[in-house]
MARBA-3410 file (N, C-alpha, C, O; in Angstrom, 1 decimal):
201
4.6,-12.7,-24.1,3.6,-12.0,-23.3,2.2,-12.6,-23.4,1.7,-13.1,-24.4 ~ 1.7,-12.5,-22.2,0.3,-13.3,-22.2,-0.8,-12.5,-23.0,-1.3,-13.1,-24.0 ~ -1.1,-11.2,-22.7,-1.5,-10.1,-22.8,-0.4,-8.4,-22.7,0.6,-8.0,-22.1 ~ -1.2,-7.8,-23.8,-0.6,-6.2,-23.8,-1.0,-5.3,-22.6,-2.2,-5.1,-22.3 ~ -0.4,-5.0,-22.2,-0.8,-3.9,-20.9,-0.4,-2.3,-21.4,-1.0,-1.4,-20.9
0.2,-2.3,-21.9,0.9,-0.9,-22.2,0.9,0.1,-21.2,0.9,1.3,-21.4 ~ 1.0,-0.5,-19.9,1.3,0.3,-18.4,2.1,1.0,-18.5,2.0,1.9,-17.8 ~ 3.6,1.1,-19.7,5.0,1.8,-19.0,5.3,1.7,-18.0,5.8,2.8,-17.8 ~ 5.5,0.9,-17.0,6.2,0.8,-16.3,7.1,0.1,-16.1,7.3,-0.5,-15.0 ~ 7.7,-0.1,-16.8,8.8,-0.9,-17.8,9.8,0.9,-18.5,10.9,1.1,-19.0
8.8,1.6,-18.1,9.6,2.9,-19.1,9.4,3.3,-20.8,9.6,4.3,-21.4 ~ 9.1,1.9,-20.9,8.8,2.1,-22.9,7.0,2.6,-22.8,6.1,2.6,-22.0 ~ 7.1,3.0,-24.2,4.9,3.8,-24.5,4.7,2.5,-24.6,3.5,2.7,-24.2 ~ 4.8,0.8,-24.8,4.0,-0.1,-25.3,4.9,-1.5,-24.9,6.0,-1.5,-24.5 ~ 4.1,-2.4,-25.1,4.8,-3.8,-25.0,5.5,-3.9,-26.2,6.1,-4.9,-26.2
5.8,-3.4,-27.1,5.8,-4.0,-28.3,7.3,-3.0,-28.5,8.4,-3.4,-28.9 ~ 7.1,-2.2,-28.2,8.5,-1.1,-27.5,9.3,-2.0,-26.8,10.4,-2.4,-27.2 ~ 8.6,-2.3,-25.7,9.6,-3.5,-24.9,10.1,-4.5,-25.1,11.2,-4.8,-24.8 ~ 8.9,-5.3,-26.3,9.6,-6.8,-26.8,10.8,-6.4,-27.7,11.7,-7.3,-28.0 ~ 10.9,-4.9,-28.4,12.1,-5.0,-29.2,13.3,-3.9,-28.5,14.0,-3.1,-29.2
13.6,-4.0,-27.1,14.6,-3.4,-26.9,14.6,-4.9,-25.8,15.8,-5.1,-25.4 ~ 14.0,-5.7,-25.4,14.3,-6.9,-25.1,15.2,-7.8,-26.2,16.2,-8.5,-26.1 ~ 14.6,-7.6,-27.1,15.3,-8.4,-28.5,16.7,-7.2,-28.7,16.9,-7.0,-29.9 ~ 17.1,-7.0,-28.3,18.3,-5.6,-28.9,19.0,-5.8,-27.7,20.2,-5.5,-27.8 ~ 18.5,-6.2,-26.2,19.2,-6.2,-25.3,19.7,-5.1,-24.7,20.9,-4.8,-24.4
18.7,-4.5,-24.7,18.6,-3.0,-24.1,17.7,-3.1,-22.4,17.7,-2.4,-21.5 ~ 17.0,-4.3,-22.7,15.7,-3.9,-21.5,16.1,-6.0,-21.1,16.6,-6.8,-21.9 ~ 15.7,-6.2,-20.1,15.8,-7.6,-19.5,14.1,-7.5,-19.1,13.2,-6.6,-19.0 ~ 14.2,-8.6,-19.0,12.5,-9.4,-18.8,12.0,-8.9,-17.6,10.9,-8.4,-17.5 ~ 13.0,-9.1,-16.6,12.2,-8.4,-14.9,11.8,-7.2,-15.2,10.8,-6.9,-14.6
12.3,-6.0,-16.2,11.9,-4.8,-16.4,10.7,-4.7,-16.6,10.3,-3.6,-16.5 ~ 9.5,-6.0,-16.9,8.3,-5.9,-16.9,8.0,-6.4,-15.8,8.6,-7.4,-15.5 ~ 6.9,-6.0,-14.9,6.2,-7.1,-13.8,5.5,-8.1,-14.1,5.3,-9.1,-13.4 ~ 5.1,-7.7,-15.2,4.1,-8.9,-16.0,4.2,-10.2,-17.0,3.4,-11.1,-17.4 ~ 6.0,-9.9,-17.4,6.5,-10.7,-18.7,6.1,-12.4,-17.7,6.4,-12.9,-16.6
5.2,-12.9,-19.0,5.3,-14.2,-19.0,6.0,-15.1,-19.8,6.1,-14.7,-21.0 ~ 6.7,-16.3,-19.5,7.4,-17.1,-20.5,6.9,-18.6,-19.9,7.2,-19.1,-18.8 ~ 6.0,-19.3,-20.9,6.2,-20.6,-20.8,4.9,-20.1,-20.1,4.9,-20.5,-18.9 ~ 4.0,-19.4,-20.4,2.7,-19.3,-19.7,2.8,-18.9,-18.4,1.7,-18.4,-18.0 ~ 3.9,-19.0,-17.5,4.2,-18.6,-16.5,4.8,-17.1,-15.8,5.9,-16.7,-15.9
3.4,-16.2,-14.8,4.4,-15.2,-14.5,5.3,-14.9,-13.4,5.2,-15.4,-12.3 ~ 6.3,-14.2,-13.7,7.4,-13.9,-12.8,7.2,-13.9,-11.1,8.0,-14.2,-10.3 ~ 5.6,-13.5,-10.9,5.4,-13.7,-9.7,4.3,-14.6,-9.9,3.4,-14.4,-10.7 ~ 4.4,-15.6,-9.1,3.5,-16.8,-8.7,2.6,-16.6,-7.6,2.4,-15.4,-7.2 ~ 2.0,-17.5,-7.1,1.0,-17.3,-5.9,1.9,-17.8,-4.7,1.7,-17.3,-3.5
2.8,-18.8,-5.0,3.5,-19.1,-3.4,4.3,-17.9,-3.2,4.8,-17.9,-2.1 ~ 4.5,-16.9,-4.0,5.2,-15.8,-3.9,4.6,-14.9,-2.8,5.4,-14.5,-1.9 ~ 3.1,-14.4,-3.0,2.6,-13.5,-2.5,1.5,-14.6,-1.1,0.3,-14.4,-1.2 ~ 1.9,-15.4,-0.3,1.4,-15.9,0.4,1.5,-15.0,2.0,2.5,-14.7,2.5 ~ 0.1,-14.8,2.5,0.5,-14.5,4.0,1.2,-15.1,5.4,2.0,-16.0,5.1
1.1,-15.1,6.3,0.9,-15.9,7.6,0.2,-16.9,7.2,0.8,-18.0,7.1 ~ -1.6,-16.7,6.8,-2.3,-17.9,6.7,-2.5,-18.3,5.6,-3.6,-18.6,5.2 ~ -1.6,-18.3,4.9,-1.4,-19.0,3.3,-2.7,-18.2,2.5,-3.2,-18.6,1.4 ~ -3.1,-17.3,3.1,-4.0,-16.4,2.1,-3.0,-15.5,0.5,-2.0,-14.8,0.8 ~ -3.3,-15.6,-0.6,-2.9,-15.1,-2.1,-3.2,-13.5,-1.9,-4.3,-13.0,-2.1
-2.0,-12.8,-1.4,-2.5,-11.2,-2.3,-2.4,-11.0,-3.5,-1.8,-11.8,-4.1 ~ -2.7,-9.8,-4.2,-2.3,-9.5,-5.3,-0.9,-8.9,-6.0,-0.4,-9.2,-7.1 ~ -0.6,-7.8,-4.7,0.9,-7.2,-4.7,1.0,-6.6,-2.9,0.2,-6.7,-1.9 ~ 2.7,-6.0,-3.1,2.8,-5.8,-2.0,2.5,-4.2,-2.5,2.4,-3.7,-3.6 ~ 2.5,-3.5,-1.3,2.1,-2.1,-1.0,3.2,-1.1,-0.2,3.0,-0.7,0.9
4.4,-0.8,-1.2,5.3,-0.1,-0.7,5.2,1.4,-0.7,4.3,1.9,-1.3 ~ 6.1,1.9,-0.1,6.3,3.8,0.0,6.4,4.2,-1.3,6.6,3.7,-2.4 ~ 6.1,5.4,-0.7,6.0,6.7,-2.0,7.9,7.2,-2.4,8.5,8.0,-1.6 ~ 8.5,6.8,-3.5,9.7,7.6,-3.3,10.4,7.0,-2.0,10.7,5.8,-1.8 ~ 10.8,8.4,-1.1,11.8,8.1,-0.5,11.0,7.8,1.4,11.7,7.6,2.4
9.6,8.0,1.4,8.8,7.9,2.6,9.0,7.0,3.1,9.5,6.0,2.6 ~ 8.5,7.3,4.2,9.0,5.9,5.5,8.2,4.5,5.2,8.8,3.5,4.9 ~ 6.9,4.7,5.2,5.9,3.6,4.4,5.1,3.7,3.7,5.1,4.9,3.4 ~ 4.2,3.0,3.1,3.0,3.2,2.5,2.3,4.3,3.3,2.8,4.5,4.4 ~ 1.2,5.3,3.0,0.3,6.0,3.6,-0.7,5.3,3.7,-1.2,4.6,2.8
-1.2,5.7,5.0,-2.1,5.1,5.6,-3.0,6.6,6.0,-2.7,7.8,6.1 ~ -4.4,5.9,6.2,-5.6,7.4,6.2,-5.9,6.5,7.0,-5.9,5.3,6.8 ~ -6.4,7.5,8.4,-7.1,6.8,9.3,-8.3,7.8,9.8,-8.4,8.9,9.2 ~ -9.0,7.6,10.4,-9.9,7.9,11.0,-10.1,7.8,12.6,-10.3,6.7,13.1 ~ -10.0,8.9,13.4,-10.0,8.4,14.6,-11.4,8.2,15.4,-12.2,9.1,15.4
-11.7,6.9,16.1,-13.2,6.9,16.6,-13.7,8.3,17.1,-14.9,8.6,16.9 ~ -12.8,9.1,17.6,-13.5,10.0,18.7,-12.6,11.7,17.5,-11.7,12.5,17.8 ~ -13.3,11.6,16.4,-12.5,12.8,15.4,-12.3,13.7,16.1,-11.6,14.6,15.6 ~ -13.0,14.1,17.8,-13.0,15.2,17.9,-11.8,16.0,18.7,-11.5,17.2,18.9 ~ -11.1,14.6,19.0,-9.4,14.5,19.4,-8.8,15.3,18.6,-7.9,16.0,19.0
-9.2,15.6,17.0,-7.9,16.0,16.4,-8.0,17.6,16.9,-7.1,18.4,17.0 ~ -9.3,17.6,17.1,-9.1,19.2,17.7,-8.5,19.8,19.1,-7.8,20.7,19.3 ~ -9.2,18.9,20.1,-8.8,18.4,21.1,-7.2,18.4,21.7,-6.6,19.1,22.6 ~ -6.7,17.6,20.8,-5.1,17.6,21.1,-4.6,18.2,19.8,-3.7,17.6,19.2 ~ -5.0,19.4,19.4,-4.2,20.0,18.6,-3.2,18.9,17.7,-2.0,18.9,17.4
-4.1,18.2,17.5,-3.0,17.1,16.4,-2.4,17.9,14.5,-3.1,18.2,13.6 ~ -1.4,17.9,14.5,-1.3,18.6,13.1,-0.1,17.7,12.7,0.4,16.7,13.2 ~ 0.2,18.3,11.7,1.3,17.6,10.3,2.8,17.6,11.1,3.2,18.7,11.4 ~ 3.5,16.7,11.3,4.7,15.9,12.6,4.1,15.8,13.8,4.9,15.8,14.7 ~ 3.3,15.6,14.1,3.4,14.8,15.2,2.6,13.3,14.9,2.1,12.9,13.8
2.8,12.6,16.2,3.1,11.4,16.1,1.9,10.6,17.4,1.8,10.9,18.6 ~ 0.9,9.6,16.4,0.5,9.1,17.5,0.0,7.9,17.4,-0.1,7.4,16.2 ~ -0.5,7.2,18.5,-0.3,5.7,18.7,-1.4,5.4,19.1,-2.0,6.0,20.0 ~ -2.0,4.4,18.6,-3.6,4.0,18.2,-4.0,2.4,18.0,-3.3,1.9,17.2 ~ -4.6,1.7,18.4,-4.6,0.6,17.3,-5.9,0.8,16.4,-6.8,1.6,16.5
-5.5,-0.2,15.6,-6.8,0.0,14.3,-8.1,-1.3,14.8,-8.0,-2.5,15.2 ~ -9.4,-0.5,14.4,-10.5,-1.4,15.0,-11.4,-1.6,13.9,-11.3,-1.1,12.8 ~ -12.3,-2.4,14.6,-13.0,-2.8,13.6,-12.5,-3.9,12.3,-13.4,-4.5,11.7 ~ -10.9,-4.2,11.8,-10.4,-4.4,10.7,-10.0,-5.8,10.8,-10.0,-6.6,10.0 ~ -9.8,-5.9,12.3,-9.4,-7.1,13.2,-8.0,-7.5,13.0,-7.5,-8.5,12.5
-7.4,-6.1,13.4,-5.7,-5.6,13.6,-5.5,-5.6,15.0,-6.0,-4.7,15.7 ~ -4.6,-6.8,15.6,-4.5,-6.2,17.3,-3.4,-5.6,17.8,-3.3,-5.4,19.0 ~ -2.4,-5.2,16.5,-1.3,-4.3,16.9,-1.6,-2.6,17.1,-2.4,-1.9,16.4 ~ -1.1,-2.3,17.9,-1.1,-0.2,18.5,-0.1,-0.2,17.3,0.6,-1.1,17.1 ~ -0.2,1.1,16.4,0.6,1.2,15.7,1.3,2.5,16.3,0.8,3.2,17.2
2.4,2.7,15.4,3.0,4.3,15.6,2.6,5.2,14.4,2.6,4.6,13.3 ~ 2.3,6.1,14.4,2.0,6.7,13.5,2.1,8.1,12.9,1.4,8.9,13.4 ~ 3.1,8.6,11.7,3.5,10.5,12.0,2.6,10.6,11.2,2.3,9.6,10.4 ~ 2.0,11.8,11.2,0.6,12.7,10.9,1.4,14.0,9.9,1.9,15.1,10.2 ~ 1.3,13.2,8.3,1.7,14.4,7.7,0.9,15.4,7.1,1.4,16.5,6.8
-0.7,15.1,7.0,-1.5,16.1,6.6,-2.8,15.6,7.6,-2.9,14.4,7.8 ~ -3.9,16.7,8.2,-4.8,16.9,8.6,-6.3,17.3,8.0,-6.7,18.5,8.0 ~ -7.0,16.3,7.6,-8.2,17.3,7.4,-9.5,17.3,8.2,-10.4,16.6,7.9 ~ -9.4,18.4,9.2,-10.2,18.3,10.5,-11.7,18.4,10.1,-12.5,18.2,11.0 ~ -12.4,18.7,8.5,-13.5,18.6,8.4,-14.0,17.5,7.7,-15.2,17.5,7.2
-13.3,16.7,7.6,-13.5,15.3,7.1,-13.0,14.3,8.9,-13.5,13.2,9.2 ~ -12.4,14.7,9.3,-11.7,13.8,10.7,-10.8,13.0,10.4,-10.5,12.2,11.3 ~ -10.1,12.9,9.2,-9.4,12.2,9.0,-8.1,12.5,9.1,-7.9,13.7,9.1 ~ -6.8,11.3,9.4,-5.0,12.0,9.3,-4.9,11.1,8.7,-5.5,10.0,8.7 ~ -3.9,11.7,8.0,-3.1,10.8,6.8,-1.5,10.9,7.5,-0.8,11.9,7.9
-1.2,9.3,7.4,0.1,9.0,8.2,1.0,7.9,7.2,0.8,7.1,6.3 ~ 2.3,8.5,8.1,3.0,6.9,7.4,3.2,6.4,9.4,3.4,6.9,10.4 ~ 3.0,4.9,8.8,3.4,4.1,9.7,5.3,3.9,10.4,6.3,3.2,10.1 ~ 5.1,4.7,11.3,7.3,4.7,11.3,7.3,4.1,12.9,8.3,4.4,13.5 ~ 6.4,3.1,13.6,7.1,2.1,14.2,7.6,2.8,15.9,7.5,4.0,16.1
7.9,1.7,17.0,7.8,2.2,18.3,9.2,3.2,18.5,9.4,4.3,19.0 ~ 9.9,2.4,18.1,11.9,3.2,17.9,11.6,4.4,17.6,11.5,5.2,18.6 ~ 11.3,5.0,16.5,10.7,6.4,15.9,10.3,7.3,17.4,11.0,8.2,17.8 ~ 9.4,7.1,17.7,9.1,7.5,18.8,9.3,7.4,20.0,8.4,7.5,20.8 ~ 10.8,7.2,20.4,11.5,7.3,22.1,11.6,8.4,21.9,11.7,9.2,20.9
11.5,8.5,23.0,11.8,10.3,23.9,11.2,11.3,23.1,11.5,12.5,23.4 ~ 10.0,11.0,21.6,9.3,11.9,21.5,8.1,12.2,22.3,7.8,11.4,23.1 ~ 7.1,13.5,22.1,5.9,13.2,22.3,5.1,12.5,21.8,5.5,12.3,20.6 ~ 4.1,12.0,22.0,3.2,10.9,21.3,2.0,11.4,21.9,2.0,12.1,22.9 ~ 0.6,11.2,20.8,-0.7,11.6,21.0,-1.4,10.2,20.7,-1.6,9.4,19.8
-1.7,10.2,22.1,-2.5,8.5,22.2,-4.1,8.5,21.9,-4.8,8.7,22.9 ~ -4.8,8.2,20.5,-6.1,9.0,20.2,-7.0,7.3,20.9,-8.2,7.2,20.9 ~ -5.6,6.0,21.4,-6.1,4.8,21.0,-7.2,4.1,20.1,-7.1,2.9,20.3 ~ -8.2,4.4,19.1,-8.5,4.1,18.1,-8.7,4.7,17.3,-8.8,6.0,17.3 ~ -8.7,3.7,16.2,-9.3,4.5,14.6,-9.5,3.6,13.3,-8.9,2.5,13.0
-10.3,4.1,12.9,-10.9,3.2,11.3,-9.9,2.9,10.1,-9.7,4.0,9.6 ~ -9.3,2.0,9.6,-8.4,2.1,8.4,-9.8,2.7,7.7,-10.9,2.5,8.1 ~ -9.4,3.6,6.7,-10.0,4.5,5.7,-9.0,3.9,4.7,-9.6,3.3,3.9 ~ -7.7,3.9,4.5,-7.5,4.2,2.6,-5.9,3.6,2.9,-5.9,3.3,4.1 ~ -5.1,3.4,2.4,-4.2,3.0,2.1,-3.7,3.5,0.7,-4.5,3.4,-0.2
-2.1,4.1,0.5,-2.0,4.7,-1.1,-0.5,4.2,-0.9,0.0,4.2,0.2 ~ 0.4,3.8,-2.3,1.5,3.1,-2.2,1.9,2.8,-3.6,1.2,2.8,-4.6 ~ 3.1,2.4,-3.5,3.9,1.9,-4.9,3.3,0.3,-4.7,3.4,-0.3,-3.6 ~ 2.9,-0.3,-5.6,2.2,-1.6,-5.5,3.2,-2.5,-6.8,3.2,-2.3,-8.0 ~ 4.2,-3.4,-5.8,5.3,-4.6,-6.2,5.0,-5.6,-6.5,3.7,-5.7,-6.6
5.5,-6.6,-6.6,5.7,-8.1,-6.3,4.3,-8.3,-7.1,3.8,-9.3,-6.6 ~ 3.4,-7.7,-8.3,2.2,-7.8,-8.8,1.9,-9.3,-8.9,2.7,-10.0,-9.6 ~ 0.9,-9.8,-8.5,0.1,-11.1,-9.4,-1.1,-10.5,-10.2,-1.4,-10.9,-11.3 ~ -1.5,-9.8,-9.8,-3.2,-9.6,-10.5,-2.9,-8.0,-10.4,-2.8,-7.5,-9.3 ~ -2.8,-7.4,-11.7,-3.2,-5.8,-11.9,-4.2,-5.7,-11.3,-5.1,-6.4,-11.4
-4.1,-4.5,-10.3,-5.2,-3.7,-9.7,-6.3,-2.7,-10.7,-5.8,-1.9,-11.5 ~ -7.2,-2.9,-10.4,-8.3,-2.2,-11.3,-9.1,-1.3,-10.6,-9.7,-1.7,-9.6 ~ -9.4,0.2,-11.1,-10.7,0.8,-10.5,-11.7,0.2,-10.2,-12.3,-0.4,-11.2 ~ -12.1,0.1,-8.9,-13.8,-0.6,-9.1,-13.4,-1.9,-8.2,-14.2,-2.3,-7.3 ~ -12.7,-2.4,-8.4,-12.6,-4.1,-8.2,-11.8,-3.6,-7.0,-11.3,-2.5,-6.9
-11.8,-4.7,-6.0,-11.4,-5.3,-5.1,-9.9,-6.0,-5.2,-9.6,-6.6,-6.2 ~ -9.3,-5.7,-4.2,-7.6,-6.2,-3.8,-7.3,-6.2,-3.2,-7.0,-5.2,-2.6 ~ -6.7,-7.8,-2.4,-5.7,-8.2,-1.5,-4.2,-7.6,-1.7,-3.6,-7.9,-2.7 ~ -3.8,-6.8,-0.8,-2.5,-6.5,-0.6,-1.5,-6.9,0.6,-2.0,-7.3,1.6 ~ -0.3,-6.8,0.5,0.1,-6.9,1.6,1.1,-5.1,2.3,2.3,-4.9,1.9
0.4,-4.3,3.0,1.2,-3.4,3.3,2.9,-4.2,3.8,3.0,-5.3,4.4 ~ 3.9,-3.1,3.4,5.1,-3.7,3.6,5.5,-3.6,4.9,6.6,-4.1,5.2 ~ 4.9,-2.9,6.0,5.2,-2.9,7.0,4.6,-3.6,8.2,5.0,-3.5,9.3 ~ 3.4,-4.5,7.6,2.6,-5.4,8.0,3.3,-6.3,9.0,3.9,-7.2,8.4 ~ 3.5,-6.4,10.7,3.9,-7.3,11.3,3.4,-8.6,11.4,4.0,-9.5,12.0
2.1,-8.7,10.9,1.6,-9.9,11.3,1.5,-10.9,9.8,1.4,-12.2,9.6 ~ 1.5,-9.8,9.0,2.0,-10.6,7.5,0.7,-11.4,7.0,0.8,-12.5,6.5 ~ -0.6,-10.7,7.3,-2.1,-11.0,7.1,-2.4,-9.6,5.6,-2.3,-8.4,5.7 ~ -2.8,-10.3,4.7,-3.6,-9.9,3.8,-4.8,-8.8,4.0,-5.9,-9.2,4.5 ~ -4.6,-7.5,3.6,-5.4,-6.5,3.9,-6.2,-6.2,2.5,-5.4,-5.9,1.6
-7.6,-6.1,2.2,-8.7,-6.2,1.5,-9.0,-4.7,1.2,-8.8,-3.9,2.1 ~ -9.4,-4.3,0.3,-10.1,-2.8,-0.1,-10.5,-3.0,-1.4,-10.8,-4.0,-2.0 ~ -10.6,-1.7,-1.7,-11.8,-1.7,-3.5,-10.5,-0.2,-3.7,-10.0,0.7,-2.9 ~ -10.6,-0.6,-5.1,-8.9,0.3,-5.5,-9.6,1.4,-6.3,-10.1,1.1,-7.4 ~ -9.6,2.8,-5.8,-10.1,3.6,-6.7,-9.2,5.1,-7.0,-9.4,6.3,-7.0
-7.5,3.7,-7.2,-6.9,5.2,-8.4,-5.5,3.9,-9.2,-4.9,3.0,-8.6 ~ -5.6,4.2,-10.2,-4.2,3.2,-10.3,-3.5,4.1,-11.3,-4.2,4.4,-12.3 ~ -2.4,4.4,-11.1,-1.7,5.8,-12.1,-0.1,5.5,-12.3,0.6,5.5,-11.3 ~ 0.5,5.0,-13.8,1.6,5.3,-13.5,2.3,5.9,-13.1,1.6,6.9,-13.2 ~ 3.5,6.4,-12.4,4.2,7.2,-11.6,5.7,7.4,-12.0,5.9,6.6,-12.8
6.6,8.0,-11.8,8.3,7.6,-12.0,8.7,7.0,-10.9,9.8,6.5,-10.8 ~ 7.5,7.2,-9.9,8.0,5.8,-8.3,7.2,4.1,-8.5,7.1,3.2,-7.7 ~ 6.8,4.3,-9.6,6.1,3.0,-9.9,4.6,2.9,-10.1,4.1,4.0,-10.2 ~ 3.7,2.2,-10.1,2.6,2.1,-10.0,2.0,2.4,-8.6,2.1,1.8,-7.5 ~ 1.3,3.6,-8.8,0.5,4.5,-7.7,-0.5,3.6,-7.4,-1.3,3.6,-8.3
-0.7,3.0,-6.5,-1.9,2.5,-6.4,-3.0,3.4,-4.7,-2.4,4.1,-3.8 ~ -4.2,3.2,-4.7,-5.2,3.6,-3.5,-6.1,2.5,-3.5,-6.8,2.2,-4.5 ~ -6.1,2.2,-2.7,-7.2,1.7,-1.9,-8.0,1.6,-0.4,-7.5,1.3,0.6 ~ -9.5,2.1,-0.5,-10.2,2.0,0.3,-11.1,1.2,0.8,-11.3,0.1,0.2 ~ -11.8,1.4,2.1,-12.7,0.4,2.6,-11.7,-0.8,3.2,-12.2,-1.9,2.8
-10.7,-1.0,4.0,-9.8,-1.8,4.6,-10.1,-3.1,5.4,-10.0,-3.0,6.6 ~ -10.4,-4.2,5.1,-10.5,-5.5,5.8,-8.9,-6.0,5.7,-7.9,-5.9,4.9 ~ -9.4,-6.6,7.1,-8.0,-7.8,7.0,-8.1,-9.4,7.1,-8.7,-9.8,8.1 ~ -7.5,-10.3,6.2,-7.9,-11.4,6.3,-8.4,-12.2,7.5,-8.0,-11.9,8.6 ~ -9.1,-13.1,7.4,-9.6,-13.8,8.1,-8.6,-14.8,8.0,-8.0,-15.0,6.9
-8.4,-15.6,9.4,-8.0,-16.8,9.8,-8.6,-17.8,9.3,-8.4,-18.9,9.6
END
């Protein structure tokens, strides 16, 4: 090991728990995301490359058993949510501005908070939505992104800044924020991040 993390997420209280049920052959090496051997870790940088050969740090998967990562958006015109009676299952289709995203996403609306303007969605895609209704707000601000964070190169830190790649990302461009929660979980490393850029070309 390069460094001690004592993350548990591996399952053991410490590295040192780990290196001796690795030695006992109880625990294998992938069980850490971090185990280095030969100076080398398990995830590399050609690992986590975008479209434009941009380096994230990890990928950004679902909570558990949810459709994708959550996504918090913000709609330009908040006053839609009142407007179209938007609440928790329904479903609507937007693209994201300002982030320099040119896909309409789909989007189900699990919680509302009409005095902030914000919905918190998971992204579930155009199929999801045949023959439903759809609430077309057409824009909105990425606000926050929260997710099981995989495929680690660089531990996310409060405070600091992180390239991710959401896993549902079609265009497979590196999305940018400042991470302010990182919490083990029994679904993995909880990660949030806010303030949403997406890589430049």
């Amino acid at each position: 090991m390069k460094k001690d993390r004592n993350c548990g997420l591996c399952g053991e209280q410490s590295c040192d728990s780990f290196r001796e049920k690795l030695k006992a052959g109880l625990k294998e090496k992938t069980d850490c995301p971090f185990y280095q051997e030969e100076g080398q870790n398990l995830v590399t940088e050609s690992d986590n490359l975008d479209f434009h050969n941009n380096v994230y740090d990890f990928i950004l998967k679902p909570i558990g058993d949810e459709p994708s990562a959550r996504k918090i958006v913000r709609p330009f015109r908040t006053d839609l949510i009142e407007k179209m009676n938007i609440t928790a299952g329904d479903i609507v289709v937007a693209r994201p501005m300002g982030a320099g995203c040119p896909v309409t996403h789909v989007l189900k609306v699990y919680e509302v908070d009409e005095l902030a303007g914000l919905l918190y969605t998971w992204v579930v895609g155009p199929q999801y939505a045949r023959g439903k209704e759809i609430k077309d707000i057409r824009a909105y601000a990425m606000v926050g992104f929260e997710g099981i964070a995989e495929q680690v190169l660089h531990y996310p830190k409060v405070g600091k800044s992180a390239g991710f790649m959401p896993n549902f990302c079609m265009l497979r461009l590196t999305h940018y924020g400042l991470v302010n929660k990182v919490m083990n979980t029994s679904d993995g490393l909880l990660v949030r991040i806010e303030d949403i850029h997406i890589a430049k070309i």
